[in-house]
PDB file of N, CA, C and O in Angstrom, chain B, residues numbered from 101:
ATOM      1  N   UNK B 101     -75.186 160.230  -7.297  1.00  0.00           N
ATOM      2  CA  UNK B 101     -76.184 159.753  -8.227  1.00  0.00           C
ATOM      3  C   UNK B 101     -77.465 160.562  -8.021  1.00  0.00           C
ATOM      4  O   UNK B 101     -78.086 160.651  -6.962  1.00  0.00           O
ATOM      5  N   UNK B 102     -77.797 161.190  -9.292  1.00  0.00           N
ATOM      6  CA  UNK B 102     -79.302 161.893  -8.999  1.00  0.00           C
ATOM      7  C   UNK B 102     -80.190 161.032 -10.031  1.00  0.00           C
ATOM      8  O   UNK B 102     -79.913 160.611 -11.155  1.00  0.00           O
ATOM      9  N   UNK B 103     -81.435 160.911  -9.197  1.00  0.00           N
ATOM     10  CA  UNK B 103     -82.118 160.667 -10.211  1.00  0.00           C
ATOM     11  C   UNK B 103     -83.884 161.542 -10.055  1.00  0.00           C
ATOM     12  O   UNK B 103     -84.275 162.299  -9.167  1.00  0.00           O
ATOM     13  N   UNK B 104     -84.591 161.055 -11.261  1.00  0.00           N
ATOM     14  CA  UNK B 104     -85.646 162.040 -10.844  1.00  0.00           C
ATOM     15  C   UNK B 104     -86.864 161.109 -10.776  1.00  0.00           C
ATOM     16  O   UNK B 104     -86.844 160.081 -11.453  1.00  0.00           O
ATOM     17  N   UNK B 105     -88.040 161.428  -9.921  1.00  0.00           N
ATOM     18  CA  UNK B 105     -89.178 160.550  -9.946  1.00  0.00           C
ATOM     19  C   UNK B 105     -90.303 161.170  -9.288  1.00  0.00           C
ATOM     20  O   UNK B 105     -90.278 162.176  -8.579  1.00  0.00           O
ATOM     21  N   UNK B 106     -91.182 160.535  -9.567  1.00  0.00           N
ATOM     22  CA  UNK B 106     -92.924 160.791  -9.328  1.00  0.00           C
ATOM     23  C   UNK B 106     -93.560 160.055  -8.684  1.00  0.00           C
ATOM     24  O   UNK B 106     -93.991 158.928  -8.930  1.00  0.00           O
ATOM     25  N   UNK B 107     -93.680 161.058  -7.323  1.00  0.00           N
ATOM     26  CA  UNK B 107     -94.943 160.125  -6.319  1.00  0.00           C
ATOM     27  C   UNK B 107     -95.966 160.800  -5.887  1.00  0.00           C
ATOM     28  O   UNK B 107     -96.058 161.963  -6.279  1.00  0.00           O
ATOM     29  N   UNK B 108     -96.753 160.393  -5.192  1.00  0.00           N
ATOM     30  CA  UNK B 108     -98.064 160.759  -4.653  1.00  0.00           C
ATOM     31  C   UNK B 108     -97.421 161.118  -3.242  1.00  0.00           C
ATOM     32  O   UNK B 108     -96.388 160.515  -2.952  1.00  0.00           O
ATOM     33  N   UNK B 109     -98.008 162.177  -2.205  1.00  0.00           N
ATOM     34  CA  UNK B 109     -97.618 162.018  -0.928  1.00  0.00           C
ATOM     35  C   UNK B 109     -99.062 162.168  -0.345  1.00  0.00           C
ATOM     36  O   UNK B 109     -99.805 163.134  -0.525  1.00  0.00           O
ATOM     37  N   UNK B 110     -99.336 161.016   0.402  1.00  0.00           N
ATOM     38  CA  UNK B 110    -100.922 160.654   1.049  1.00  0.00           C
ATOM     39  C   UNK B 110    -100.872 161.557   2.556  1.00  0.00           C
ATOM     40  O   UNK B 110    -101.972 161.509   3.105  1.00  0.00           O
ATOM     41  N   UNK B 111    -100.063 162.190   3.168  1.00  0.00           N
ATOM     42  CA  UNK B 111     -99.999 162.481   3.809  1.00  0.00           C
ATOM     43  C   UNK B 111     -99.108 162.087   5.042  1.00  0.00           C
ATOM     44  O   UNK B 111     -99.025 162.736   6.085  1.00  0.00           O
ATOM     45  N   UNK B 112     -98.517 161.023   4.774  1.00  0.00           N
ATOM     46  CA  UNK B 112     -97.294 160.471   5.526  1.00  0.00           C
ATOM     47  C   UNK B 112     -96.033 160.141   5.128  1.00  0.00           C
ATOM     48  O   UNK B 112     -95.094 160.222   5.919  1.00  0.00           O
ATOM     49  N   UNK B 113     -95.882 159.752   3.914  1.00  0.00           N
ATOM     50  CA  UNK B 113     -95.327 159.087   3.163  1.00  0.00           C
ATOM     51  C   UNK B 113     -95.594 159.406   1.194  1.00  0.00           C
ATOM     52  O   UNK B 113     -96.640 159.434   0.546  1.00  0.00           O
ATOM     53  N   UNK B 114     -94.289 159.577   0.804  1.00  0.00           N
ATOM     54  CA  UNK B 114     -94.166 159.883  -0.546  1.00  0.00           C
ATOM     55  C   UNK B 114     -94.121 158.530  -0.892  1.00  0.00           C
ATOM     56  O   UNK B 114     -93.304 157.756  -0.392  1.00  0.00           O
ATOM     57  N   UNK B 115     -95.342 158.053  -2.105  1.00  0.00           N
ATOM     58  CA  UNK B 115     -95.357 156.881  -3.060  1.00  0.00           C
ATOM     59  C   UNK B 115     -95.176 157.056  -4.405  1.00  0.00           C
ATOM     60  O   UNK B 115     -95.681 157.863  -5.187  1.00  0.00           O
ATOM     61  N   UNK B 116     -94.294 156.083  -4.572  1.00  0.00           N
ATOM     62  CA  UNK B 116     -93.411 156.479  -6.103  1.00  0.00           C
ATOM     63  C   UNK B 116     -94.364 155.649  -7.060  1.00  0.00           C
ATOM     64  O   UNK B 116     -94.854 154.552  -6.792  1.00  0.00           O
ATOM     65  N   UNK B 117     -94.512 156.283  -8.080  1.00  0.00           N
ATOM     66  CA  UNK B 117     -95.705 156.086  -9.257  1.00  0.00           C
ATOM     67  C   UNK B 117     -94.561 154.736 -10.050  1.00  0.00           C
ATOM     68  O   UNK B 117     -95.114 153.803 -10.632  1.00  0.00           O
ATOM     69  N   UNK B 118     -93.669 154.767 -10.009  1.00  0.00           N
ATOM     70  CA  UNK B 118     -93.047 153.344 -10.778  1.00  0.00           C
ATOM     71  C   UNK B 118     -91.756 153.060  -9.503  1.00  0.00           C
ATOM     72  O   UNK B 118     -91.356 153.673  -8.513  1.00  0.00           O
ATOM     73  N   UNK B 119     -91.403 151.720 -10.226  1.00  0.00           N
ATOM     74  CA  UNK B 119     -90.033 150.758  -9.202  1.00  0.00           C
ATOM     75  C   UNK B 119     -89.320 151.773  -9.363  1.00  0.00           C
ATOM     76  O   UNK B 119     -89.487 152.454 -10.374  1.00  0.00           O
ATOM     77  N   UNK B 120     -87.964 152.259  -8.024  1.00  0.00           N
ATOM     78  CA  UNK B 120     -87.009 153.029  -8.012  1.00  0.00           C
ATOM     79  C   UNK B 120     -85.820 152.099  -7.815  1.00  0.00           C
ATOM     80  O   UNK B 120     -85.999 151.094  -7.127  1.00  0.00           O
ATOM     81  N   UNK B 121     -84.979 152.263  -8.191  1.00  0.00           N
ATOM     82  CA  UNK B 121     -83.933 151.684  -7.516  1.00  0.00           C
ATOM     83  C   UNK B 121     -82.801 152.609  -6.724  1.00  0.00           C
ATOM     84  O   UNK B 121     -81.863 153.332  -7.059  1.00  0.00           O
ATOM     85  N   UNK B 122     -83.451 152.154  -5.424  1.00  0.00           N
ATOM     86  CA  UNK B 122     -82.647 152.776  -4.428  1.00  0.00           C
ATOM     87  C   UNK B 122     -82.129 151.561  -2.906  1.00  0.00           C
ATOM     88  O   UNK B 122     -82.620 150.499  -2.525  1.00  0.00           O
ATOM     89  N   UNK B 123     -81.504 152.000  -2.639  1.00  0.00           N
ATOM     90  CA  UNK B 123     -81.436 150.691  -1.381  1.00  0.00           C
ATOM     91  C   UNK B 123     -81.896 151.486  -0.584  1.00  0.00           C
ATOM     92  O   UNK B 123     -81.779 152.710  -0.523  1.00  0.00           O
ATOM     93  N   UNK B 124     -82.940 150.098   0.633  1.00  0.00           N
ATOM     94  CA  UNK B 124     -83.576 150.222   1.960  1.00  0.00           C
ATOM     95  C   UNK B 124     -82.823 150.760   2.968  1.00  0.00           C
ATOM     96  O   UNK B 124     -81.661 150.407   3.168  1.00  0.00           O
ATOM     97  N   UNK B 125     -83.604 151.890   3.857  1.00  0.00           N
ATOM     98  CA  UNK B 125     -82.826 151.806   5.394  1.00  0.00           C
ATOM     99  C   UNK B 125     -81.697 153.065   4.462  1.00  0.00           C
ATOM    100  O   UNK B 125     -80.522 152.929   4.802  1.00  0.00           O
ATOM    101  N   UNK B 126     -81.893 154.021   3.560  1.00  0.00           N
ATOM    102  CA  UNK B 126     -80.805 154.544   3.291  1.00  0.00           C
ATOM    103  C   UNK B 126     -80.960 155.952   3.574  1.00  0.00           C
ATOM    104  O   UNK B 126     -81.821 156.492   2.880  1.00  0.00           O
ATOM    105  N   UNK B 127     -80.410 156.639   4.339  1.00  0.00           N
ATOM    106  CA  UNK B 127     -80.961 158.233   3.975  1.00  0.00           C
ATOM    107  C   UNK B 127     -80.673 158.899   2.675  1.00  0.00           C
ATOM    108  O   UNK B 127     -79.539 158.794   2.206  1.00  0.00           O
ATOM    109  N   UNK B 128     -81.659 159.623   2.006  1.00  0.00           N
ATOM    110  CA  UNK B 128     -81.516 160.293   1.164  1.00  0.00           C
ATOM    111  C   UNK B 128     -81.640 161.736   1.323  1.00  0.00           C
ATOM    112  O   UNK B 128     -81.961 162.148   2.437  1.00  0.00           O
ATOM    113  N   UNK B 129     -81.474 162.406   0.561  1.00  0.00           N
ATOM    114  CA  UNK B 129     -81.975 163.930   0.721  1.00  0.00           C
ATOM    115  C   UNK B 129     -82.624 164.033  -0.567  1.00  0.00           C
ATOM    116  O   UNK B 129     -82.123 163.683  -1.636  1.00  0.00           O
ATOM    117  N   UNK B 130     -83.870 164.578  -0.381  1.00  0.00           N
ATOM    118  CA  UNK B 130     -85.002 164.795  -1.385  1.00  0.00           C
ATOM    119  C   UNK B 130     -85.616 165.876  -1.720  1.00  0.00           C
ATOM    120  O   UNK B 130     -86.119 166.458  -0.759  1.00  0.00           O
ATOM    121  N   UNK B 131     -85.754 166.335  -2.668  1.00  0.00           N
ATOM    122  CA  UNK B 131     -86.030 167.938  -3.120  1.00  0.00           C
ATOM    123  C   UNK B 131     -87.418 167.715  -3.658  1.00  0.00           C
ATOM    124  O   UNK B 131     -87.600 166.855  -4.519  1.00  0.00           O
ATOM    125  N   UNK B 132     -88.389 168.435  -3.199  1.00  0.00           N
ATOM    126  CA  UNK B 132     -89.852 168.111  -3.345  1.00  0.00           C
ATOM    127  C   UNK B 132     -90.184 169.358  -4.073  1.00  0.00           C
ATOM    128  O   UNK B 132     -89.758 170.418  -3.615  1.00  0.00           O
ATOM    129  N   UNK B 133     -91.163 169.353  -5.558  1.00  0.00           N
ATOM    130  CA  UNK B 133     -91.526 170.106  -6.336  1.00  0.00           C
ATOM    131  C   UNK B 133     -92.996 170.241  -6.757  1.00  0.00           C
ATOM    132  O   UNK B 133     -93.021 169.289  -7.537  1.00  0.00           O
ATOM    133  N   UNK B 134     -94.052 170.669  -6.792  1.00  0.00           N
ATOM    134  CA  UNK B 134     -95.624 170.203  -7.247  1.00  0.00           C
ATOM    135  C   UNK B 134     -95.502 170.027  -8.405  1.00  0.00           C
ATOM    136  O   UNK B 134     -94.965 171.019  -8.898  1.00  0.00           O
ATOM    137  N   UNK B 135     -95.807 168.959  -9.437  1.00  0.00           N
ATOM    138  CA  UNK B 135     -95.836 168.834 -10.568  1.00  0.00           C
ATOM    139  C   UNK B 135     -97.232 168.791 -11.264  1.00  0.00           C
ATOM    140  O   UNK B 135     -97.977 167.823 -11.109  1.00  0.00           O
ATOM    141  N   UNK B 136     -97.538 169.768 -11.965  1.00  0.00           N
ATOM    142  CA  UNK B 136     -99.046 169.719 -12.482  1.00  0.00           C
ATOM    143  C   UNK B 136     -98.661 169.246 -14.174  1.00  0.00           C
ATOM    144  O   UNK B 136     -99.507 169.633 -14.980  1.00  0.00           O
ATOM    145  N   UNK B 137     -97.684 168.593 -14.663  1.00  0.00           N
ATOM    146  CA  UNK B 137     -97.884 168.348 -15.837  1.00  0.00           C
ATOM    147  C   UNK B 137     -98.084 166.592 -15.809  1.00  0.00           C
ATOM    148  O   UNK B 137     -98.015 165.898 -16.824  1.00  0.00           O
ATOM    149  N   UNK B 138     -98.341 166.068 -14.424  1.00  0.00           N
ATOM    150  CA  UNK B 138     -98.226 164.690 -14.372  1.00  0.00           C
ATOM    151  C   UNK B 138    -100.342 164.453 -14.603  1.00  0.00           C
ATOM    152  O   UNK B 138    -100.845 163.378 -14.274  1.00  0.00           O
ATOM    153  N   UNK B 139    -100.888 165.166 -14.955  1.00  0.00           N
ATOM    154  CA  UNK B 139    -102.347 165.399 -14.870  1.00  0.00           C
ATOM    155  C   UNK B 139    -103.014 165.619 -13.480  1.00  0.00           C
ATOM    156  O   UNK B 139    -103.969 165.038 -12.964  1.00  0.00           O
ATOM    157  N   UNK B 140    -102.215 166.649 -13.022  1.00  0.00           N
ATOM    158  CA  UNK B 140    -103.263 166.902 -11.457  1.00  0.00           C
ATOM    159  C   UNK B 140    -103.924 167.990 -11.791  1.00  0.00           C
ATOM    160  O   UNK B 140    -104.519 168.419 -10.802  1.00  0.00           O
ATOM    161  N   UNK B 141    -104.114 168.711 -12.841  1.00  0.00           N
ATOM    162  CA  UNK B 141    -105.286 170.034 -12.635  1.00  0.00           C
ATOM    163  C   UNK B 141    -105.718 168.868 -14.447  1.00  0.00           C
ATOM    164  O   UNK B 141    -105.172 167.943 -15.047  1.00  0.00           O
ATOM    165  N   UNK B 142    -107.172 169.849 -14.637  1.00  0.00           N
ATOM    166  CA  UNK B 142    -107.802 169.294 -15.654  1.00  0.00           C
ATOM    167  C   UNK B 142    -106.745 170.761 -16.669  1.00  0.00           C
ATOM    168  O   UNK B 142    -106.003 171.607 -16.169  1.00  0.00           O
ATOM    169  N   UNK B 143    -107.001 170.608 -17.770  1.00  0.00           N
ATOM    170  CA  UNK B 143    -106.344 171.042 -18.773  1.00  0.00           C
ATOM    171  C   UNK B 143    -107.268 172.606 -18.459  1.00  0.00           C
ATOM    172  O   UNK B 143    -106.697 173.694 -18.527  1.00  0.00           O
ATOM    173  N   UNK B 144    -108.557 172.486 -18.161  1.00  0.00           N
ATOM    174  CA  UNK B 144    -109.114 174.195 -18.047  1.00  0.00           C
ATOM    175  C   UNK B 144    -109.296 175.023 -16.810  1.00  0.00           C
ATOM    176  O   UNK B 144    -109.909 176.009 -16.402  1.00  0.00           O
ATOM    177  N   UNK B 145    -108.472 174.135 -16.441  1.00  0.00           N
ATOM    178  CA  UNK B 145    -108.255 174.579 -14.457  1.00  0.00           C
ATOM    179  C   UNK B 145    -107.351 175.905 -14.481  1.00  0.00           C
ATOM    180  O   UNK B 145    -106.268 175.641 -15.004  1.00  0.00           O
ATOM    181  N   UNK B 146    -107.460 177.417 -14.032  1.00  0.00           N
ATOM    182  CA  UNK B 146    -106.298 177.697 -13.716  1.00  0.00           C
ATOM    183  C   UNK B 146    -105.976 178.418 -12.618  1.00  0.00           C
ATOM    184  O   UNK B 146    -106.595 179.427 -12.281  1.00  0.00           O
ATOM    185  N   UNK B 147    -104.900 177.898 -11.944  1.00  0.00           N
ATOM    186  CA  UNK B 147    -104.691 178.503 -10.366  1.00  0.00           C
ATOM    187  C   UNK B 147    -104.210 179.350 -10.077  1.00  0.00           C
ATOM    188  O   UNK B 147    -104.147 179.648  -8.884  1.00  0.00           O
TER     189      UNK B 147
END
């Protein structure tokens, strides 16, 4: 089962921007990507 989702990572821990359904206590393997179309740069930002 793949699924795809959006979190914040505060520096310890990835927080998911909506409910996931996944079960607790489970290992996953997670593929981490920067997403700038979720509004993290202003529209006249460019890096």
């Amino acid at each position: 089962m793949a699924q795809t989702l959006y979190a914040t990572y505060d520096g310890h821990v990835f927080i998911p921007e909506e409910k996931i359904d996944l079960l607790p206590n489970q290992r996953y393997s997670i593929r981490v990507e920067m997403s700038v179309s979720r509004g993290l740069f202003a529209p006249s930002h460019k890096p």
